[in-house]
C-alpha positions as a Markdown table, in Angstrom:
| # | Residue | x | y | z |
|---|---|---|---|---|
| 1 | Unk | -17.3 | -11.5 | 14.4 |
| 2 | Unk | -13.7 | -10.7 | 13.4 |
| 3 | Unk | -12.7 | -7.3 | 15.1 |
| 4 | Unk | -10.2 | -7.7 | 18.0 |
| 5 | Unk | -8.9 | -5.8 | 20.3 |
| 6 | Unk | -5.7 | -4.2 | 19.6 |
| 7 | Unk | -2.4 | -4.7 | 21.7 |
| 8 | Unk | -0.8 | -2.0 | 20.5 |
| 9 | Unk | 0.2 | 0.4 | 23.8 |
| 10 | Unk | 0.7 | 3.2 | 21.8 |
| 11 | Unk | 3.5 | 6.0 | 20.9 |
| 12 | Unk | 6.4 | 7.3 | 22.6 |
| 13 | Unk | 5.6 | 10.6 | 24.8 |
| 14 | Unk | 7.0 | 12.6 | 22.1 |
| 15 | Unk | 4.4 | 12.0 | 19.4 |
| 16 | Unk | 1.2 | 12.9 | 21.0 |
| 17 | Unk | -0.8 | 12.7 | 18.1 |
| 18 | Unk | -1.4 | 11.0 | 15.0 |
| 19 | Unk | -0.3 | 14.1 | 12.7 |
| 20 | Unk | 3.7 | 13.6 | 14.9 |
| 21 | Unk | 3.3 | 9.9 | 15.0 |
| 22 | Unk | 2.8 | 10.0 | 10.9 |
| 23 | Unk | 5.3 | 12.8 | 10.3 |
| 24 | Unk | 8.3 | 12.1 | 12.4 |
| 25 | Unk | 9.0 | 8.3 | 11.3 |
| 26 | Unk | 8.2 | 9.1 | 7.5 |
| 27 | Unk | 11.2 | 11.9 | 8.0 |
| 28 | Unk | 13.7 | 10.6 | 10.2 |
| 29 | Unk | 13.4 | 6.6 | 10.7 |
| 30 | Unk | 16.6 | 4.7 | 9.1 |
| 31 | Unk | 16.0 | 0.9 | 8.1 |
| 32 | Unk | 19.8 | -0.1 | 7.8 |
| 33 | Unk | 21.5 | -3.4 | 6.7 |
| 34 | Unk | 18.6 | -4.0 | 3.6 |
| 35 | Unk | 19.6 | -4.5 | 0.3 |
| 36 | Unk | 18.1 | -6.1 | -2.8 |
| 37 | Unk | 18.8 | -7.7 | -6.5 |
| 38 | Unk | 16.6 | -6.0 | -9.1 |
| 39 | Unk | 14.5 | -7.7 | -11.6 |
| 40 | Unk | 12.5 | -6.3 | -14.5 |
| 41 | Unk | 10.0 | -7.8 | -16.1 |
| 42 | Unk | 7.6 | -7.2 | -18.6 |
| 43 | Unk | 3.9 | -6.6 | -18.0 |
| 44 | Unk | 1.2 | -7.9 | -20.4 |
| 45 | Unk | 0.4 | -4.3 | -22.1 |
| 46 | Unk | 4.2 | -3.4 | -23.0 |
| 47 | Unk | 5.6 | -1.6 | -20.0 |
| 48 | Unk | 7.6 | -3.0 | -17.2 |
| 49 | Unk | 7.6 | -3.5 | -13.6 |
| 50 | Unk | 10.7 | -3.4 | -11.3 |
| 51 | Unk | 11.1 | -6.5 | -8.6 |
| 52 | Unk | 13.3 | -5.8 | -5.9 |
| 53 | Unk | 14.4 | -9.1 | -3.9 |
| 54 | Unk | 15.9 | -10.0 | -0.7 |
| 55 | Unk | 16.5 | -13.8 | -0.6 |
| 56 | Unk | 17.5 | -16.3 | 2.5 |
| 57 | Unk | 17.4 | -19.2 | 0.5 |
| 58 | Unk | 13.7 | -20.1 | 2.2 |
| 59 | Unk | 10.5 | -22.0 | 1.0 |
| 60 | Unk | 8.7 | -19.1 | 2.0 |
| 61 | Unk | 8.3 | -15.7 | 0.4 |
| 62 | Unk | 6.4 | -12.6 | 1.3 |
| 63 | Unk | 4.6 | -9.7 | -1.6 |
| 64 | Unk | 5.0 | -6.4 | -0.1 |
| 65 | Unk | 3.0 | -3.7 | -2.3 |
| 66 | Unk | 4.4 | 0.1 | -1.4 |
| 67 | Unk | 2.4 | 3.5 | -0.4 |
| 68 | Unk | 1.4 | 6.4 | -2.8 |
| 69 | Unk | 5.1 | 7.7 | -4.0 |
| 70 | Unk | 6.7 | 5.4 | -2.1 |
| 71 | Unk | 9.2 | 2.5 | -3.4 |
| 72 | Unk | 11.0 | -0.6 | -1.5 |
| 73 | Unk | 13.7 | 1.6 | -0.4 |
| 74 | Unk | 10.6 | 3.5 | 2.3 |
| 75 | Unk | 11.4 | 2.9 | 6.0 |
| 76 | Unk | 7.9 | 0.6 | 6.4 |
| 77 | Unk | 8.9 | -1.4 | 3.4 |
| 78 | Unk | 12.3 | -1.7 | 4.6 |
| 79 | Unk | 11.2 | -2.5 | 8.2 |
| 80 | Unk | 9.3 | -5.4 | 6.8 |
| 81 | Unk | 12.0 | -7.0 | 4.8 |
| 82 | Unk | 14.4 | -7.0 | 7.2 |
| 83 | Unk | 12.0 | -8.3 | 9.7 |
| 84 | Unk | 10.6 | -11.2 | 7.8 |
| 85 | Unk | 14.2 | -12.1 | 6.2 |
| 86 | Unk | 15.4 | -12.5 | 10.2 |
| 87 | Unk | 12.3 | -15.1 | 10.3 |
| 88 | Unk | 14.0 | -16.7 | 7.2 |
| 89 | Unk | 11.1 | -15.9 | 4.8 |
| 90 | Unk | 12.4 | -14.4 | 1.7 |
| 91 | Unk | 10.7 | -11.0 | 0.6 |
| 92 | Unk | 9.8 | -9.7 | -2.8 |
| 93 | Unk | 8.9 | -5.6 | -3.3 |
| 94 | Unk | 7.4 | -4.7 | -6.3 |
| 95 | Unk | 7.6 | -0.9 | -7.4 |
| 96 | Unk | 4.1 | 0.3 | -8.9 |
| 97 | Unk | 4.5 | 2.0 | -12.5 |
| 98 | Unk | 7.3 | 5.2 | -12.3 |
| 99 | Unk | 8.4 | 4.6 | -8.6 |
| 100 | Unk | 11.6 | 3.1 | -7.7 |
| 101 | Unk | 14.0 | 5.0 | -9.5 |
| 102 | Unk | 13.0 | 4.7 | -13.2 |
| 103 | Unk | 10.0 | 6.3 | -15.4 |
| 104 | Unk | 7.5 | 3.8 | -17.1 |
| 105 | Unk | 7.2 | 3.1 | -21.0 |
| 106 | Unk | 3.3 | 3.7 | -21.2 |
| 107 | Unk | 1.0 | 6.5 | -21.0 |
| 108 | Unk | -0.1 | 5.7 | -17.5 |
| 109 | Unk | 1.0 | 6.1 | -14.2 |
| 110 | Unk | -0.4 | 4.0 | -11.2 |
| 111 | Unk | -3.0 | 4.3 | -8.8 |
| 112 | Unk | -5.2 | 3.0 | -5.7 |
| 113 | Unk | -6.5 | 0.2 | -8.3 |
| 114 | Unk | -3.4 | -1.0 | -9.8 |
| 115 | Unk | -4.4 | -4.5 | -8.9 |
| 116 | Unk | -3.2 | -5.4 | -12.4 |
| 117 | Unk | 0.4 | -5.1 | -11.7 |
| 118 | Unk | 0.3 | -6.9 | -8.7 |
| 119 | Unk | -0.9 | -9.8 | -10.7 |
| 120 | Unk | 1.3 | -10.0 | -12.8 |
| 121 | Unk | 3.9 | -10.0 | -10.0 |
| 122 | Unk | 2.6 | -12.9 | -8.6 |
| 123 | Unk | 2.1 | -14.4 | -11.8 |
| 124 | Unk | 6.0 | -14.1 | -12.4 |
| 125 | Unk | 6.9 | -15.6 | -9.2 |
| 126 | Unk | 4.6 | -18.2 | -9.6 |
| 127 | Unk | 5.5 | -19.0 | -13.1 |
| 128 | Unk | 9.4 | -19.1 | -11.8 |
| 129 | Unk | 10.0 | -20.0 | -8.3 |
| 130 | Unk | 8.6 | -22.5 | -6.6 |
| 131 | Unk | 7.5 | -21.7 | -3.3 |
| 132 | Unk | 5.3 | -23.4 | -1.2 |
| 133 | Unk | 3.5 | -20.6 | 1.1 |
| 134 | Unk | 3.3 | -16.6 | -0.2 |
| 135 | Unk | 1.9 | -14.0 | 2.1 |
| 136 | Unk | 0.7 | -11.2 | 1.3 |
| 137 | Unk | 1.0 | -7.3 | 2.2 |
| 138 | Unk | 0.2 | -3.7 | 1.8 |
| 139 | Unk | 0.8 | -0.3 | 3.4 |
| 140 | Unk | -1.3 | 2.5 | 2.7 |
| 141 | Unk | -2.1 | 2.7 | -0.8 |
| 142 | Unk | -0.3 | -0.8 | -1.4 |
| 143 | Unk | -2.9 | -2.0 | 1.1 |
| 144 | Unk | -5.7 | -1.0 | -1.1 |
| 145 | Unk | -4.0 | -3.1 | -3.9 |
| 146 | Unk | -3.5 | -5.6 | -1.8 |
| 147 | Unk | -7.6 | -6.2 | -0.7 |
| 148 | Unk | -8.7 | -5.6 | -3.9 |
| 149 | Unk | -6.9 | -7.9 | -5.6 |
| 150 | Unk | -7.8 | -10.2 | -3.3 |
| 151 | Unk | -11.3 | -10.0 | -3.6 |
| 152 | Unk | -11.2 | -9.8 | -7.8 |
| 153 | Unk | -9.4 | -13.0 | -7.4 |
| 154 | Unk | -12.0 | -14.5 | -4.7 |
| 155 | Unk | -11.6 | -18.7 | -4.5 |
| 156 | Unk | -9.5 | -18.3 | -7.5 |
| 157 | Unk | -6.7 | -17.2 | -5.9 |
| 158 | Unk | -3.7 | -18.9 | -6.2 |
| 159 | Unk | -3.7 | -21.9 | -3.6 |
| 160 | Unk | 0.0 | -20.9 | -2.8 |
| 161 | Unk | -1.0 | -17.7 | -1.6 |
| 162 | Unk | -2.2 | -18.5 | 2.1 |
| 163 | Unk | -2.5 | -15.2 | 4.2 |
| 164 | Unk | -2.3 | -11.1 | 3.9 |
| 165 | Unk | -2.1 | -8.5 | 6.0 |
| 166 | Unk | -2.5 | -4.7 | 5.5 |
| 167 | Unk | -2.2 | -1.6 | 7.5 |
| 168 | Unk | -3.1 | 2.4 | 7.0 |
| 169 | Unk | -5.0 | 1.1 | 4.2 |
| 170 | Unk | -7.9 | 3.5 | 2.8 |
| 171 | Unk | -10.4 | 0.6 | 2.2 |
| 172 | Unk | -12.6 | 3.3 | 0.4 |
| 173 | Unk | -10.6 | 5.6 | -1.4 |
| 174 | Unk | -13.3 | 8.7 | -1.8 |
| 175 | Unk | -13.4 | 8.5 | 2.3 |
| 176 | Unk | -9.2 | 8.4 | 2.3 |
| 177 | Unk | -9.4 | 11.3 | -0.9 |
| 178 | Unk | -11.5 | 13.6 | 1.5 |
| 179 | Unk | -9.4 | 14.1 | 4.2 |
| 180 | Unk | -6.7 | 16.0 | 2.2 |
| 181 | Unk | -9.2 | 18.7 | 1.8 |
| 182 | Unk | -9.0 | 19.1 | 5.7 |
| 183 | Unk | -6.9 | 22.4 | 6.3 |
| 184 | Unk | -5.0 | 20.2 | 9.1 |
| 185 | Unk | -4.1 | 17.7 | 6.4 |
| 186 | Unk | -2.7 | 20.3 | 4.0 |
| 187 | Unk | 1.5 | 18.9 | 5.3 |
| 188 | Unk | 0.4 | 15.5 | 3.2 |
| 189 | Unk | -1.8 | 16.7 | 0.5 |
| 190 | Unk | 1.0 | 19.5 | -0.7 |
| 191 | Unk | 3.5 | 16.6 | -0.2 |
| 192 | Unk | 2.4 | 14.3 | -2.2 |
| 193 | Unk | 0.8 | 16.6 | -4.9 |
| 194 | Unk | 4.3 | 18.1 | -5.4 |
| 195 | Unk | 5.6 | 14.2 | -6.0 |
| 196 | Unk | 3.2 | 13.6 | -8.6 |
| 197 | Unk | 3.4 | 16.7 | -10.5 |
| 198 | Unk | 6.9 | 15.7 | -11.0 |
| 199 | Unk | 5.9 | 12.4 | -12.5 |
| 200 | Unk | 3.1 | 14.2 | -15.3 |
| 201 | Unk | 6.0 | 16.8 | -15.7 |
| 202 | Unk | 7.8 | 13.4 | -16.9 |
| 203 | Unk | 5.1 | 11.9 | -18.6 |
| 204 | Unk | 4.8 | 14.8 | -20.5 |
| 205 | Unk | 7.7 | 15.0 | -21.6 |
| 206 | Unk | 7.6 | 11.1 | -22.8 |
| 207 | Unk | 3.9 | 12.1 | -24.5 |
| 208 | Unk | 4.0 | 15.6 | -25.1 |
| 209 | Unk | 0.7 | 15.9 | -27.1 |
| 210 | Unk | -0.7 | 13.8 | -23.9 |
| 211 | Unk | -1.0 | 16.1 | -21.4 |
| 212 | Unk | -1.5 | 20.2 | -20.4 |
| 213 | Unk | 1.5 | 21.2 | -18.4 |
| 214 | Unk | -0.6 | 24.7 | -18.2 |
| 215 | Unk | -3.5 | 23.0 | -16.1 |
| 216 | Unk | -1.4 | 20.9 | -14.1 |
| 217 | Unk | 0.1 | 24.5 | -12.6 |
| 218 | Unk | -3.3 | 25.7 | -11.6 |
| 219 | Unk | -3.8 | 22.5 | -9.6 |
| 220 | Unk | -4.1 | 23.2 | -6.1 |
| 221 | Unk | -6.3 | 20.0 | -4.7 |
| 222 | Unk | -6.3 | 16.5 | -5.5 |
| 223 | Unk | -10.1 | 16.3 | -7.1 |
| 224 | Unk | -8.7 | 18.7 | -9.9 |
| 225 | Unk | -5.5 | 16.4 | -10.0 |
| 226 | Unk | -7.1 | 13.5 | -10.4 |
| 227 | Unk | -10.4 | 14.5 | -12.6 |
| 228 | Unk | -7.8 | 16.4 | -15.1 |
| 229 | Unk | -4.8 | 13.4 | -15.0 |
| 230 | Unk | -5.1 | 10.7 | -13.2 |
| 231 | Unk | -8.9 | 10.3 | -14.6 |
| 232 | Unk | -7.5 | 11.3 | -18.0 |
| 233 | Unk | -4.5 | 8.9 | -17.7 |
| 234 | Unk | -6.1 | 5.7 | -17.0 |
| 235 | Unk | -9.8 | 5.7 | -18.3 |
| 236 | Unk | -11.6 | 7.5 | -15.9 |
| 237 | Unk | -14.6 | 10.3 | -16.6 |
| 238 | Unk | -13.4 | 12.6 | -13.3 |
| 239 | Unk | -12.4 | 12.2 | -9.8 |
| 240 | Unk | -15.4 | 11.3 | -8.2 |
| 241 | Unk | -15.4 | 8.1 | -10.8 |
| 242 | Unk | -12.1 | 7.3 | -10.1 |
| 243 | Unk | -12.8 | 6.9 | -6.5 |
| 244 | Unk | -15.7 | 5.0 | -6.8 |
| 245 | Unk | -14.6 | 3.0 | -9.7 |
| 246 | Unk | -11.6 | 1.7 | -7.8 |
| 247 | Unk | -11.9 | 1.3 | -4.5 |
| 248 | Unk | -10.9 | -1.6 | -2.9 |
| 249 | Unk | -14.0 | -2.1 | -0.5 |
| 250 | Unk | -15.9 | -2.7 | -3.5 |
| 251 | Unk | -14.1 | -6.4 | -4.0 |
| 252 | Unk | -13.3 | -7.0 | 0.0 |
| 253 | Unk | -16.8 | -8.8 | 0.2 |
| 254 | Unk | -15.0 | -11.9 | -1.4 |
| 255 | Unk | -11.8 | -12.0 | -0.1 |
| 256 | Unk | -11.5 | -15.8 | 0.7 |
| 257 | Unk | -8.1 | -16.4 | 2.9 |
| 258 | Unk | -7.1 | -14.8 | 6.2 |
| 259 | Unk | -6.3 | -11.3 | 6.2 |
| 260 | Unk | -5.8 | -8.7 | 8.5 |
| 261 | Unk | -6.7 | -4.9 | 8.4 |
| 262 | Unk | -4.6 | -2.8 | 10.8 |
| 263 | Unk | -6.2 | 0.5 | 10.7 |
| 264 | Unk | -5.2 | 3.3 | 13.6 |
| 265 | Unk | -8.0 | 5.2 | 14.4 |
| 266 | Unk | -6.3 | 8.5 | 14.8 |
| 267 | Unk | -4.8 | 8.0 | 11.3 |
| 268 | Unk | -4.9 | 11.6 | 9.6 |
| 269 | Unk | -5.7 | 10.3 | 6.5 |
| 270 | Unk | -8.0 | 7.5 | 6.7 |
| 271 | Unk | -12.0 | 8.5 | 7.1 |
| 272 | Unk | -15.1 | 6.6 | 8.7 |
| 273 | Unk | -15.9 | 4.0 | 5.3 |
| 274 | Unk | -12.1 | 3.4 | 5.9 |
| 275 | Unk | -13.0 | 1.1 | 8.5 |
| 276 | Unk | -14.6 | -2.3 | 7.7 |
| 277 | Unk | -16.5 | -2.8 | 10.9 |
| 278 | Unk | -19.5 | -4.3 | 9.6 |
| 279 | Unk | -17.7 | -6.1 | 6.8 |
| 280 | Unk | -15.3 | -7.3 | 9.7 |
| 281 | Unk | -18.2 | -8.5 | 11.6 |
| 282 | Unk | -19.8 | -10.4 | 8.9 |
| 283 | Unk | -16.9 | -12.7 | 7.4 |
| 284 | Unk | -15.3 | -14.7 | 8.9 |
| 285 | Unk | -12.0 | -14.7 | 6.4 |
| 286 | Unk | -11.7 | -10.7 | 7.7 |
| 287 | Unk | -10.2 | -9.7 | 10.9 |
| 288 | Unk | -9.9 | -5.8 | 11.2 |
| 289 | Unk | -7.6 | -4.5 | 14.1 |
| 290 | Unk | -8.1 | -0.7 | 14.9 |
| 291 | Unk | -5.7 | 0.8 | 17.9 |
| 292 | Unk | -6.6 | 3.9 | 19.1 |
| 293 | Unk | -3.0 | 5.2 | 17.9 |
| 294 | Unk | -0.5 | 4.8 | 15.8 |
| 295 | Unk | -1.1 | 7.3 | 13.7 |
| 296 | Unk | -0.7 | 6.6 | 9.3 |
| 297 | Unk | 2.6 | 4.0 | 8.7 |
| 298 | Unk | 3.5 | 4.8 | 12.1 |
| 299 | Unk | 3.1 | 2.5 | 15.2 |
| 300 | Unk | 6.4 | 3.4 | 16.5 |
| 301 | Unk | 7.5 | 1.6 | 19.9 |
| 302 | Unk | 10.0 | 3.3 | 21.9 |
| 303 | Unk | 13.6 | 2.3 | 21.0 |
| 304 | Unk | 12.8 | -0.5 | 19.2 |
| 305 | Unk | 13.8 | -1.0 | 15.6 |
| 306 | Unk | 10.7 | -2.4 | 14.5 |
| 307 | Unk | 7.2 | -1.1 | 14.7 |
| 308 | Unk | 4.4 | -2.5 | 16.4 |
| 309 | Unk | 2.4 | -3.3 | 12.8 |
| 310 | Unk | 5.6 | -4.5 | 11.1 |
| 311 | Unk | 5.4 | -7.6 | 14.3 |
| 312 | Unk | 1.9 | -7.7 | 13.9 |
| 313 | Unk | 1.7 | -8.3 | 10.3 |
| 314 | Unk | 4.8 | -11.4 | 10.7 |
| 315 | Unk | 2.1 | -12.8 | 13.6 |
| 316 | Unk | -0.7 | -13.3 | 12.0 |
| 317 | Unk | 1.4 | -14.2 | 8.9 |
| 318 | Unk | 3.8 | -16.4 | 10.1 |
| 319 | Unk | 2.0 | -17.4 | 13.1 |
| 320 | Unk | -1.6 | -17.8 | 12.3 |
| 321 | Unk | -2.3 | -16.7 | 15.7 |
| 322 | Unk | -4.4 | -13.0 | 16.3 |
| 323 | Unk | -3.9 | -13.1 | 20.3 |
């Protein structure tokens, strides 16, 4: 049995619940002193991806895969590079298709399953560099990446790739989807509808003929989004197959190293399926952690620089220990 017992104490007094604990530190926390050398590279269908480094000079390196609209210039990514490079790991964030700064060439997007681009990240740094231990880790939707590559990979995975770790990871995407129908949830679901419309708005204008700017105004919810773009975008017959189709809990079942799950169970945006209990409790390669707060990407501990998941993710990384 692989679920333990979380030592996260919880939030500062202020945030007293997990709608504050998500909200405030995605607004206002301030990662300073991080900076990165860009790399582009080419991906195997034609488009690009955008690798942003921060090096020490070590043997080690950590994969960091970034939240829905986020990019490696988030506070949690941020966080966790300046955290693992005072460890002396060097850390590698990739940007998913049209974030970090820069519109893709082809007529997709991203998305929860983007497992794809992530391999052929750590195909790059594989084929390049030559370190000797890569860890692994997601946030959110980079989470979701994270585990399904993971299990699509299975015994295959590369043997330098030794550990992962995720956190506020929706495990099963149709559960994670359904809470932004939830009136308290509309903050996050306007939020990060209004970031995506921006990206078909530029797609659109890449691929004119592509896609109907007309629908995209009527869209108020994100089954609509995704059944009339995202689906469209990327192969997909609506929503509902989207979901399904790409969900990472479908390919966890053979996940073959050591990984962590860190997911908070007041986290607004994460339901039940979300949380691998009985998966957790049959393999012995998954440990799932679930603190009673910390709200989504929050885990704040008072007047401390770093979060409580950004230390537990280098522990069970770095230190292969889960007490």
């Amino acid at each position: 049995m692989s679920i333990i017992e979380s030592t996260y104490n919880g939030p500062p007094a202020y945030l007293f619940n997990g709608h504050l604990e998500t909200i405030i530190p995605s607004l206002f926390r301030k990662v300073s002193d991080v900076s990165y050398i860009r790399e582009k590279i080419d991906t195997p269908d034609g488009d690009f991806l955008n690798l942003d480094w921060s090096r020490v000079g070590s043997s080690k390196l950590l994969i960091i895969s970034h939240g829905l609209e986020g990019d490696s210039e988030r506070h949690y990514v941020r966080g966790m590079v300046k955290l693992f490079n005072s460890r002396k790991v060097d850390v590698l964030t990739w940007n998913n298709r049209s974030c970090g700064g820069e519109i893709n060439l082809r007529p997709i997007l991203y998305h929860h399953g983007a497992s794809y681009d992530l391999e052929t990240t750590v195909s790059h740094v594989l084929e390049n560099h030559s370190y000797r231990e890569i860890f692994l880790t997601g946030i959110s939707m980079g989470g979701a990446q994270t585990l399904k590559y993971l299990g699509e990979k299975g015994r295959d995975l590369p043997k330098e790739i030794k550990r992962a770790a995720v956190y506020s990871t929706p495990c099963n995407l149709l559960s994670s989807a359904t809470t932004l129908k939830l009136r308290s949830n509309a903050f996050y679901k306007n939020r990060f509808l209004g970031k995506l419309k921006l990206k078909i708005r530029e797609k659109a204008a890449q691929f004119p003929e592509l896609l109907d700017l007309e629908l995209l105004d009527k869209v108020t919810d994100f089954d609509s989004f995704d059944t009339l773009f995202t689906a469209k975008l990327h192969g997909f017959k609506d929503a509902s197959d989207f979901y399904k189709s790409v969900s990472a809990d479908n390919w966890m079942p053979s996940i073959a190293i050591p990984t962590l799950v860190i997911n908070a169970l007041n986290d607004p945006l994460l339901g039940p399926e979300c949380y691998p209990v009985k998966l957790a409790e049959k393999m012995q390669e998954l440990t799932l952690e679930m603190p009673k707060r910390g709200g989504h990407t929050g885990f704040v501990v008072w007047r401390q620089e770093f979060t409580w998941a950004e230390h537990r993710v280098r522990q069970f990384l770095l230190n292969k220990s889960l007490g």
